[in-house]
N, CA, C and O of each residue as an XYZ file, in Angstrom:
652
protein
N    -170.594     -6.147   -229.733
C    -169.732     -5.778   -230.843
C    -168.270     -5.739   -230.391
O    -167.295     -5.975   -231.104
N    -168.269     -5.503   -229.479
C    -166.740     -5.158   -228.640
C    -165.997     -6.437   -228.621
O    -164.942     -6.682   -229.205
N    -166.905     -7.451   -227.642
C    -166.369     -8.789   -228.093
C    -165.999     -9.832   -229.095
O    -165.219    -10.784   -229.118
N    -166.987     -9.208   -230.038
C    -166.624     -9.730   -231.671
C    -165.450     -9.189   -232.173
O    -164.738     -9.905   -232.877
N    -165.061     -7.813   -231.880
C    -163.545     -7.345   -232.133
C    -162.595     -7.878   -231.760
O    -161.687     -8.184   -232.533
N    -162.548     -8.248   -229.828
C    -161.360     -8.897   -229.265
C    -161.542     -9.680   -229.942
O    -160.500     -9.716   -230.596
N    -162.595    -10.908   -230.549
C    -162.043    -11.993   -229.952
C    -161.387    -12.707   -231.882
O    -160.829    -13.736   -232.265
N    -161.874    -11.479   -232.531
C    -161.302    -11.359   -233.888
C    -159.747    -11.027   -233.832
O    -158.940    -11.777   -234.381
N    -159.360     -9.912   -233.172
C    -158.200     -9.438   -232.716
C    -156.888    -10.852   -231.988
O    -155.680    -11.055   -232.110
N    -157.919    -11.445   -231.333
C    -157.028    -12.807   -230.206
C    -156.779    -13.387   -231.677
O    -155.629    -13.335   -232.113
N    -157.792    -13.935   -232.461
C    -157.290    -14.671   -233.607
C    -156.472    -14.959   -234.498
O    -155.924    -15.955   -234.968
N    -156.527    -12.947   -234.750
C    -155.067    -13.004   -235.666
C    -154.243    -13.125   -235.166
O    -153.340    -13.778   -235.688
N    -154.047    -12.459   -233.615
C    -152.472    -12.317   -232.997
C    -152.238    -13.507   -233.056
O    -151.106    -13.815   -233.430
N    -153.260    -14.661   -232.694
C    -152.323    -16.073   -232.340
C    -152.255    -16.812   -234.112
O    -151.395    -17.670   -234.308
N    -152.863    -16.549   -234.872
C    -152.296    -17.092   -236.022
C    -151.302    -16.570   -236.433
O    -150.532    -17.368   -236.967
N    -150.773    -14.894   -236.402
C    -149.582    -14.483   -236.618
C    -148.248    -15.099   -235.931
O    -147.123    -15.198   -236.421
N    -148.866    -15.609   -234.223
C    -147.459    -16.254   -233.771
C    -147.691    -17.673   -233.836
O    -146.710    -18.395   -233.662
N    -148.557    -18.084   -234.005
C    -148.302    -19.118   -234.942
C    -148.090    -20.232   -235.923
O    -148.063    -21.462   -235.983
N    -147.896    -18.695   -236.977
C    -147.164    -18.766   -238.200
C    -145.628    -18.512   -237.884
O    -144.722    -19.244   -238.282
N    -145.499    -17.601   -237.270
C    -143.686    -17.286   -237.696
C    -143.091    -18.312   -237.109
O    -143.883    -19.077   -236.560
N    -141.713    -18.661   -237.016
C    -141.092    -19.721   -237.032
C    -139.818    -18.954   -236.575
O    -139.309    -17.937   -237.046
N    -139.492    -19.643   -235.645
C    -137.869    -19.023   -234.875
C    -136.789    -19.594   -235.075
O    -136.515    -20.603   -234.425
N    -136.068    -19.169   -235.860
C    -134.828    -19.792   -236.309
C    -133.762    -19.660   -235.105
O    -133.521    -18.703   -234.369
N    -133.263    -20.833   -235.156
C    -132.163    -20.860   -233.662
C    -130.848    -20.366   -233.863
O    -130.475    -20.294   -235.033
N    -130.126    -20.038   -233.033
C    -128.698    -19.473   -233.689
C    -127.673    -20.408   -233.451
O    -126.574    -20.001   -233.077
N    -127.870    -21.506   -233.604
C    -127.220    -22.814   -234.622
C    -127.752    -22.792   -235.777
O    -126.944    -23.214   -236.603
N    -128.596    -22.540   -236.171
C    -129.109    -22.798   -237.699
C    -128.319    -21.738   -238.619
O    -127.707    -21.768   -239.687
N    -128.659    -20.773   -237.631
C    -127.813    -19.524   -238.472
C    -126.564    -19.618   -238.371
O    -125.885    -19.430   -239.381
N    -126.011    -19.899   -237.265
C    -124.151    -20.382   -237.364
C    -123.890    -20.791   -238.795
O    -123.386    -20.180   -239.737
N    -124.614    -22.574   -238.616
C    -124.723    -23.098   -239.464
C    -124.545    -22.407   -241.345
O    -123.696    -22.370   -242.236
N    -125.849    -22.007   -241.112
C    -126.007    -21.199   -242.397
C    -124.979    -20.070   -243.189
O    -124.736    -19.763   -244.357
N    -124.532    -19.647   -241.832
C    -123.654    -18.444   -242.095
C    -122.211    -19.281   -242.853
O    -121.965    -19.008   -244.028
N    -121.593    -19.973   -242.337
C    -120.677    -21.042   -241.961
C    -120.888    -21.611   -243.336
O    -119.774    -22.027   -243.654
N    -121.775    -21.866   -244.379
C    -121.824    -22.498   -245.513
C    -121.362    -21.656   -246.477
O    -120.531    -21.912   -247.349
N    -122.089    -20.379   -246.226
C    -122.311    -19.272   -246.957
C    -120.591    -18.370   -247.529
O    -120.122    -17.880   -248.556
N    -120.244    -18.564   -246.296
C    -119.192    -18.022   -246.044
C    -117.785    -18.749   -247.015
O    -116.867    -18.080   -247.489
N    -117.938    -20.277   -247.134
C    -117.478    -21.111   -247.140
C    -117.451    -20.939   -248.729
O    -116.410    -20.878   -249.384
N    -118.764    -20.869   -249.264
C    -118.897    -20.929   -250.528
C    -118.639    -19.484   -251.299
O    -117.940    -19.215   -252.276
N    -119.251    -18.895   -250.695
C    -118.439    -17.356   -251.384
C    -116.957    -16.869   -251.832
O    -116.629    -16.207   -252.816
N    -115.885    -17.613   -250.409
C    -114.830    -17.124   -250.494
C    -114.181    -18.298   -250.943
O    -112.972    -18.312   -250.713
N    -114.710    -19.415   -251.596
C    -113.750    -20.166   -251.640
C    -112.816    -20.239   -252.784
O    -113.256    -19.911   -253.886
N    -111.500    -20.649   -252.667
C    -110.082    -20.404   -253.546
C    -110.106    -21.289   -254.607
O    -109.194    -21.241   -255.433
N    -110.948    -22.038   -254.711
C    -110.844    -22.636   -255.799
C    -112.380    -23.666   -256.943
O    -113.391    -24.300   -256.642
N    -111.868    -23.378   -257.903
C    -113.305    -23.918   -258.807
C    -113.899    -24.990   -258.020
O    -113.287    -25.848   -257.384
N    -115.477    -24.813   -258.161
C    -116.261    -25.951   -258.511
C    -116.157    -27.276   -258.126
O    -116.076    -28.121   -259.017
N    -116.144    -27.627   -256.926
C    -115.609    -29.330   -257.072
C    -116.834    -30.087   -255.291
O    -117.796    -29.750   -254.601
N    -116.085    -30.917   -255.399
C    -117.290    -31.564   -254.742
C    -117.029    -31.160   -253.412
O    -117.738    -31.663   -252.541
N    -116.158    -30.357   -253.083
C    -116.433    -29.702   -251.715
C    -117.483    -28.905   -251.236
O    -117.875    -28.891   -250.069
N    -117.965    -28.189   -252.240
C    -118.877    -27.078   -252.388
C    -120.202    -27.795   -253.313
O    -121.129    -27.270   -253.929
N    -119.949    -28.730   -253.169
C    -121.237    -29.341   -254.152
C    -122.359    -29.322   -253.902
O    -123.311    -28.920   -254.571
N    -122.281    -29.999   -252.376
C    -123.273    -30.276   -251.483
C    -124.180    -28.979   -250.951
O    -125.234    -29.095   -250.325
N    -123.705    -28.032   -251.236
C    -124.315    -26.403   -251.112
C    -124.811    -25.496   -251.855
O    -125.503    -24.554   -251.468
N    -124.293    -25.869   -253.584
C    -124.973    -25.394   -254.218
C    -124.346    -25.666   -255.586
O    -123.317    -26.296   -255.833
N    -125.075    -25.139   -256.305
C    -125.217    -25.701   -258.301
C    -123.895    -25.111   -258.388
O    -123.305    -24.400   -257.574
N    -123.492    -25.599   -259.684
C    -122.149    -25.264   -260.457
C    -122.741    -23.601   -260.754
O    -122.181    -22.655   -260.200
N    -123.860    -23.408   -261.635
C    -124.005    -22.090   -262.015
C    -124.215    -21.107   -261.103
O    -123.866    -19.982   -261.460
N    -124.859    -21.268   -259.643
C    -125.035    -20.375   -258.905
C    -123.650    -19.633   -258.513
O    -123.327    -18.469   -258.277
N    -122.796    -21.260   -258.577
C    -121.138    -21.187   -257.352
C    -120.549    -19.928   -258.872
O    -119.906    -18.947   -258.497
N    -120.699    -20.005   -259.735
C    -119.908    -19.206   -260.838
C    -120.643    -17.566   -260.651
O    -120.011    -16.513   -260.557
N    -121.869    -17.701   -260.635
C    -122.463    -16.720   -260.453
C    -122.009    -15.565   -258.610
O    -122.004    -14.359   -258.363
N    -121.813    -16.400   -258.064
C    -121.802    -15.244   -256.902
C    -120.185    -15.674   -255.820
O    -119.992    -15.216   -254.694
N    -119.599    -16.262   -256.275
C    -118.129    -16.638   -255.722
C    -117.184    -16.287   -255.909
O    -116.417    -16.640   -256.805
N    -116.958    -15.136   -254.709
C    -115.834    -13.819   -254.992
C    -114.521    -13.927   -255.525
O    -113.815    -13.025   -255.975
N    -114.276    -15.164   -255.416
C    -112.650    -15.570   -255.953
C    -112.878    -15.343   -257.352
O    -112.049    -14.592   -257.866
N    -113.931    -15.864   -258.238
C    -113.794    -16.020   -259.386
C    -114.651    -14.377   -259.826
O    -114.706    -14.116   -261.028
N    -114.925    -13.929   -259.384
C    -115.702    -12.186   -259.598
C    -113.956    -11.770   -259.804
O    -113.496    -11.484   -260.910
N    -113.236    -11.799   -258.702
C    -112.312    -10.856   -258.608
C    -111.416    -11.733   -259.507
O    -110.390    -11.053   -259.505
N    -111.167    -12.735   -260.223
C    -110.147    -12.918   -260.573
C    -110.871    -12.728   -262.725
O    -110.249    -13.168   -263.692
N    -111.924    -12.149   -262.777
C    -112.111    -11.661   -263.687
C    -111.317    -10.482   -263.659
O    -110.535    -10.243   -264.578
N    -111.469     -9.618   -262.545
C    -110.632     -8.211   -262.429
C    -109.132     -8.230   -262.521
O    -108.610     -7.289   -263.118
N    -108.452     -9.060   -262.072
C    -107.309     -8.949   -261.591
C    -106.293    -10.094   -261.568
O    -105.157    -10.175   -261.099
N    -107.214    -11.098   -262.344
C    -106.353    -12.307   -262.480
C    -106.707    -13.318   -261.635
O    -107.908    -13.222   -261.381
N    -105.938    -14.707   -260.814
C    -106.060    -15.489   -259.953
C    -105.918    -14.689   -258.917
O    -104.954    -13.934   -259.040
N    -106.616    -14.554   -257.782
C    -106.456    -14.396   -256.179
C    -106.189    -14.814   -255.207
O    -106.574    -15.982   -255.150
N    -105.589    -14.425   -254.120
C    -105.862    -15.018   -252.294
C    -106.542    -14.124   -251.833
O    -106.250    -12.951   -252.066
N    -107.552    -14.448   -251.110
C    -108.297    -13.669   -250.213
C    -107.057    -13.406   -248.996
O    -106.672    -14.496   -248.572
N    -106.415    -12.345   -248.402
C    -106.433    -11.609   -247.478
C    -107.072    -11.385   -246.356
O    -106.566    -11.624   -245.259
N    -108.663    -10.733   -246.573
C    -109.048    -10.589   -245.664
C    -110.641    -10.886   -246.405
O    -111.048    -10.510   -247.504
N    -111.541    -11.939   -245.038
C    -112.985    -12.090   -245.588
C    -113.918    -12.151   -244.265
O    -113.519    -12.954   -243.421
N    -115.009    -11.487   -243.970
C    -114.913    -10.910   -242.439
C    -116.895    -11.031   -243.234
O    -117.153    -10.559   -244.341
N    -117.772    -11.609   -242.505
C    -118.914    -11.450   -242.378
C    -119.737    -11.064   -241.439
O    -119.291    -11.217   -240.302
N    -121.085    -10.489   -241.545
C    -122.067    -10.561   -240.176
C    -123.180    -10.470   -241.111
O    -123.328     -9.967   -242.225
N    -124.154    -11.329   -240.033
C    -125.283    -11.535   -240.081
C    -126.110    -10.453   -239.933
O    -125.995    -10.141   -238.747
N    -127.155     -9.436   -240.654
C    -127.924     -8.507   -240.222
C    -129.170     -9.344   -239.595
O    -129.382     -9.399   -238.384
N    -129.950     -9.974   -240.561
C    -131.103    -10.992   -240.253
C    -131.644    -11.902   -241.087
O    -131.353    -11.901   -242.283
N    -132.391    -12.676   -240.617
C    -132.840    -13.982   -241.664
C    -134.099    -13.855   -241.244
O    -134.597    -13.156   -240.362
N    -134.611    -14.742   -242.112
C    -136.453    -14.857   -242.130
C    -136.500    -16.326   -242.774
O    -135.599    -16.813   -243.457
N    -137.549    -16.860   -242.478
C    -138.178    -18.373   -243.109
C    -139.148    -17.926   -243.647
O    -139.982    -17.322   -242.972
N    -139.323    -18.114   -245.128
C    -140.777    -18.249   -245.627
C    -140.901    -18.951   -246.637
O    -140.192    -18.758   -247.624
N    -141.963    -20.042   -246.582
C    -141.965    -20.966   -247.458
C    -141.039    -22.076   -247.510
O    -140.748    -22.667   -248.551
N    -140.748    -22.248   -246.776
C    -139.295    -23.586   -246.388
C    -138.189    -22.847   -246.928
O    -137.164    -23.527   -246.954
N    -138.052    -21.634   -247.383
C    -136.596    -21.518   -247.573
C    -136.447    -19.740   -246.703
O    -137.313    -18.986   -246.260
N    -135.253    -19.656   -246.758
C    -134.392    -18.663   -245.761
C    -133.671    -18.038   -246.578
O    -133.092    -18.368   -247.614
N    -133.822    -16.514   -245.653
C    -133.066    -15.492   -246.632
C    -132.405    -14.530   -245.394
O    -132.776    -13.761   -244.507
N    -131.376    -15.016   -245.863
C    -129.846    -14.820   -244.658
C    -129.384    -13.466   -245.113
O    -128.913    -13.540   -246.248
N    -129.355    -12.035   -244.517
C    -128.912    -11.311   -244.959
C    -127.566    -10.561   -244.355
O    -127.550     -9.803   -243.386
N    -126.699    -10.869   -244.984
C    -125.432    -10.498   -244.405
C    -124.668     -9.231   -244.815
O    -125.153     -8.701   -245.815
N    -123.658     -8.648   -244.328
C    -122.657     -7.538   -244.991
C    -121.146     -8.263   -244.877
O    -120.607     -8.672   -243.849
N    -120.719     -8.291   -246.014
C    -119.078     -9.070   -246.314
C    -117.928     -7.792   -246.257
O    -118.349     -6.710   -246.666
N    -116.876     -7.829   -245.902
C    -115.852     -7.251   -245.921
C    -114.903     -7.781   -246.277
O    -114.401     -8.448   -245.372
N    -114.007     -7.846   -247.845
C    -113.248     -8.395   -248.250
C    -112.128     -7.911   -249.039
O    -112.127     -6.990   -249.855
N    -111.042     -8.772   -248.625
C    -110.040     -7.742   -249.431
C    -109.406     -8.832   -250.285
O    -109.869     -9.833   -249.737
N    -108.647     -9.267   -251.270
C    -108.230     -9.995   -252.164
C    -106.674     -9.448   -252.918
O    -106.592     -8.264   -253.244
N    -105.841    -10.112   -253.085
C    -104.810    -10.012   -253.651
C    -104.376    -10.751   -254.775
O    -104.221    -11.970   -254.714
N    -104.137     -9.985   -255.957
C    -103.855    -10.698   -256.948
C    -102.087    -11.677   -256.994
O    -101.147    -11.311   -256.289
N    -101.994    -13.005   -258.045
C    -100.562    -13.635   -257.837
C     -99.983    -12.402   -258.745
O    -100.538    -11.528   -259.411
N     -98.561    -12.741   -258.461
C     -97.337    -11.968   -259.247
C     -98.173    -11.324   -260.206
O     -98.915    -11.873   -261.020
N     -97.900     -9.596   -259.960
C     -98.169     -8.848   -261.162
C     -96.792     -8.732   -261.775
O     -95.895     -8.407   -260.996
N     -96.422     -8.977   -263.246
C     -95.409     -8.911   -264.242
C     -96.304     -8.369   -265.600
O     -97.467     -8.549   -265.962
N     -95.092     -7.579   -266.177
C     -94.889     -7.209   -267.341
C     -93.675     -7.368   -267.866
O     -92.590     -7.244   -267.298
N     -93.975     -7.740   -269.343
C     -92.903     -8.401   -269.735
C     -91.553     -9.117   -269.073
O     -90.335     -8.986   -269.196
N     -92.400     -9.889   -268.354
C     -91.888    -11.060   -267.641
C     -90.989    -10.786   -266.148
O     -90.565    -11.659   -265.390
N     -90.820     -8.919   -265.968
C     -90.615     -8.846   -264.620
C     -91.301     -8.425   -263.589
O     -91.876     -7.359   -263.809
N     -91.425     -8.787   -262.733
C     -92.508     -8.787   -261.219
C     -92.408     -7.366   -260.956
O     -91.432     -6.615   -260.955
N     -93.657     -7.164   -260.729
C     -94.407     -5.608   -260.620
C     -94.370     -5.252   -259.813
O     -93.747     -4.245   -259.477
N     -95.363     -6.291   -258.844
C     -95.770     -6.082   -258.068
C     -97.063     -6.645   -257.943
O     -97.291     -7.618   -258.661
N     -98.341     -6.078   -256.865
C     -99.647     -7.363   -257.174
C    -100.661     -6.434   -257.413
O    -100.577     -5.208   -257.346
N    -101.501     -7.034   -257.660
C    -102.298     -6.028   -257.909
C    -103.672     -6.314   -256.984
O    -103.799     -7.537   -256.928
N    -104.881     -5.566   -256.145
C    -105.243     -6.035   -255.424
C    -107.473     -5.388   -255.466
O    -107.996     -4.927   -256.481
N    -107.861     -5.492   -254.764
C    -109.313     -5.331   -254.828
C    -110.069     -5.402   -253.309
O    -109.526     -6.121   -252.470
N    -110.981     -4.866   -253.031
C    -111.574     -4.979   -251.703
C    -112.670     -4.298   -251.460
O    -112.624     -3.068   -251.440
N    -113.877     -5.003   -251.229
C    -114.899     -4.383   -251.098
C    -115.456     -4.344   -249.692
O    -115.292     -5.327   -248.969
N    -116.014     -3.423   -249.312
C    -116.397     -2.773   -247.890
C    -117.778     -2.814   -247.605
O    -118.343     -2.160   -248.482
N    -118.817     -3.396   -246.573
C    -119.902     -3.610   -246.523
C    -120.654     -3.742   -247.522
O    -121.371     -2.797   -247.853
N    -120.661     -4.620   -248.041
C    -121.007     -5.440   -249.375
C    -121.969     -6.195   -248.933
O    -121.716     -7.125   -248.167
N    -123.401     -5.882   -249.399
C    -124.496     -6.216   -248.790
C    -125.179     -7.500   -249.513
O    -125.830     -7.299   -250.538
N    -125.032     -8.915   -248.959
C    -125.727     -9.935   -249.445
C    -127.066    -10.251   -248.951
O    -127.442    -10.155   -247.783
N    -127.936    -10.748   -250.245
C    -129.201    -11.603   -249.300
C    -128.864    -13.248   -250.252
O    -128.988    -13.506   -251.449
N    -128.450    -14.023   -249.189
C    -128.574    -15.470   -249.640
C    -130.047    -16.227   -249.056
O    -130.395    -16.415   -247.890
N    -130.837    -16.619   -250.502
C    -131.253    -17.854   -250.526
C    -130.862    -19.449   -249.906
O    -129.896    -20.175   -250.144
N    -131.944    -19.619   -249.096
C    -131.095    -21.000   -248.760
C    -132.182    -22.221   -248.646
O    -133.334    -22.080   -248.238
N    -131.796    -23.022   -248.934
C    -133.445    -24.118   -248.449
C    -132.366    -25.523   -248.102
O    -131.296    -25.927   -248.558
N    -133.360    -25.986   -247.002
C    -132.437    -27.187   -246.264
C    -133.227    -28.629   -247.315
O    -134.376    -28.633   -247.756
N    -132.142    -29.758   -247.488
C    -132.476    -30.427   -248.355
C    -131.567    -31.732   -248.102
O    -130.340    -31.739   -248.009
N    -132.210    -32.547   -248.034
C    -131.603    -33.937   -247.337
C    -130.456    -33.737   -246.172
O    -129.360    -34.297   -246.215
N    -130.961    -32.693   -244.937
C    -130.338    -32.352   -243.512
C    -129.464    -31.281   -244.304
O    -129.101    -30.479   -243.444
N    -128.923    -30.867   -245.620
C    -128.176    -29.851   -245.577
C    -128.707    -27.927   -245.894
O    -129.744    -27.704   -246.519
N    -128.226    -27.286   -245.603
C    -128.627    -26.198   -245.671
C    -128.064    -25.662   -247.532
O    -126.840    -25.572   -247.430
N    -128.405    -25.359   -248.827
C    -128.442    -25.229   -250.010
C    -128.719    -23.943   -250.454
O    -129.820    -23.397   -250.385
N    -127.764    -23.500   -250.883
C    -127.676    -22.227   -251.198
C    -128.483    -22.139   -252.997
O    -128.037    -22.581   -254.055
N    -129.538    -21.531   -252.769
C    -130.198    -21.349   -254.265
C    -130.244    -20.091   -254.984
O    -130.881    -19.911   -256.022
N    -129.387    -19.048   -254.255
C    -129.483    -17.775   -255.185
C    -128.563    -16.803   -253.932
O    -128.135    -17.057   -252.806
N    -128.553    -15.912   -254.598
C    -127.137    -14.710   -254.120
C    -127.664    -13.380   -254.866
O    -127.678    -13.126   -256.071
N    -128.075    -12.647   -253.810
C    -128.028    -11.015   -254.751
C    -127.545    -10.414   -254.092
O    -127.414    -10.551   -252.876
N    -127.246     -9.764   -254.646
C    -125.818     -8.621   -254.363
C    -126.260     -6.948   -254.425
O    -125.988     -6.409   -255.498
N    -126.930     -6.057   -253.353
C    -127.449     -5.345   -253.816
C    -125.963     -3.869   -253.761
O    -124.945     -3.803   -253.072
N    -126.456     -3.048   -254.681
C    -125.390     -2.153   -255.036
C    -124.726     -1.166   -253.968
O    -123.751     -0.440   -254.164
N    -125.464     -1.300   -252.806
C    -124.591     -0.031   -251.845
C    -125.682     -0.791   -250.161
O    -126.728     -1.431   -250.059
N    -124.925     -0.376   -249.416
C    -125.465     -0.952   -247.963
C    -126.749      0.381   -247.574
O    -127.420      0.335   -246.542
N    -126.882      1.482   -248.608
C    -127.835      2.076   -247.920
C    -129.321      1.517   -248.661
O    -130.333      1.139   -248.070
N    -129.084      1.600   -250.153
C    -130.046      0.504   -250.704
C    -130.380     -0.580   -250.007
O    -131.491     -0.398   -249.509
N    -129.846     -1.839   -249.683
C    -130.309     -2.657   -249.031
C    -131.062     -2.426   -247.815
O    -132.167     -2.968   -247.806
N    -130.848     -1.976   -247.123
C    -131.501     -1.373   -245.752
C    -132.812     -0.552   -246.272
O    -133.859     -0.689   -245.641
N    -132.777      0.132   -247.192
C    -134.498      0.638   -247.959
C    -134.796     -0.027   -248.602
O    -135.773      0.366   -249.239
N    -134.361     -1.275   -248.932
C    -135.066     -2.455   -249.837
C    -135.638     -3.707   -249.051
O    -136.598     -4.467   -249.178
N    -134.512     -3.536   -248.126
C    -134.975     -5.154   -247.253
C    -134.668     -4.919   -245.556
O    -133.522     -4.616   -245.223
N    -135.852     -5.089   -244.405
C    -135.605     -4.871   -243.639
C    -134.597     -6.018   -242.735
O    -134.244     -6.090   -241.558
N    -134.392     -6.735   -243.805
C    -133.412     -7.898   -242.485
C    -132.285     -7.054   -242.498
O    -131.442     -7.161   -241.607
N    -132.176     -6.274   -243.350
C    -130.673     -5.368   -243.016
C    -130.873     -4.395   -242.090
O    -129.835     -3.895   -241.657
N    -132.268     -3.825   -241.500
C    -131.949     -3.138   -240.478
C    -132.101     -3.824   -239.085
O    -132.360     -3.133   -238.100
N    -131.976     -4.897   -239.010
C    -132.533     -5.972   -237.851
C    -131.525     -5.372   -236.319
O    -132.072     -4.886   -235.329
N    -130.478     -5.502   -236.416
C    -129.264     -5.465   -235.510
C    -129.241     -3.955   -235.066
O    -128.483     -3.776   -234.113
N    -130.011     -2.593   -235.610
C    -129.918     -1.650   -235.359
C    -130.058     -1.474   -233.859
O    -129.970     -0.354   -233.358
């Protein structure tokens, strides 16, 4: 009986390793490096950012255009990422990062004299990006944004990875 346990026990361990899949840290450079690219970028929609992801996703989670609902057109200032952890399952990857960003609005005016600017910045701002690789590129298919960095960390353990 004992041996029917190990040798049940050997089985799973080696189907558990392997199953998992080790993502290299070029992939994640990589990944990060897209992510990054597409979030903060200064300007609409165009075929720079094409190759990474849909028009509706890029509207949906691309901080320039979040903050310039708030505050008008923007420059990012300051845009500062890290990687907590990623996982593969099912051919696609879920990159979980914390953003630090600060943004500045153009010329604040009223009645036509300069104000001053007006500005926005959010502080460990906890992402999980979707990603699936697709003709050699890495494709961003979704962005959630969860509401506070202590939530994420009791919702998803790739945020406590780096502890």
């Amino acid at each position: 009986m004992k041996k029917i346990v190990v040798f049940i026990l050997m089985l799973f361990s080696i189907s558990v390793v392997g199953c998992s899949s080790n993502i290299s840290s070029k992939d994640i450079n990589e990944m990060k490096e897209i992510v990054d690219k597409v979030l903060s970028y200064e300007n609409s929609y165009d075929d720079e950012v094409s190759n990474y992801i849909d028009e509706d996703t890029f509207n949906e989670c691309n901080y320039e255009v979040f903050y310039s609902y708030l505050i008008g057109k923007v420059e990012f200032t300051k845009y500062e990422s890290e990687v907590k952890g990623v996982t593969k399952e099912d051919g696609e990857y879920k990159l979980c990062m914390v953003l630090n960003m600060e943004a500045q609005g153009t010329t604040l005016e009223s009645d036509g004299v300069e104000e001053g600017y007006d500005s926005v910045e959010g502080n460990n701002v906890p992402v999980e990006v979707v990603l699936k690789k697709e003709k050699g590129n890495y494709v961003i298919k979704s962005v959630k944004e969860y509401e506070s960095l202590e939530i994420a960390e009791n919702e998803n353990v790739n945020f406590r990875k780096n502890e």
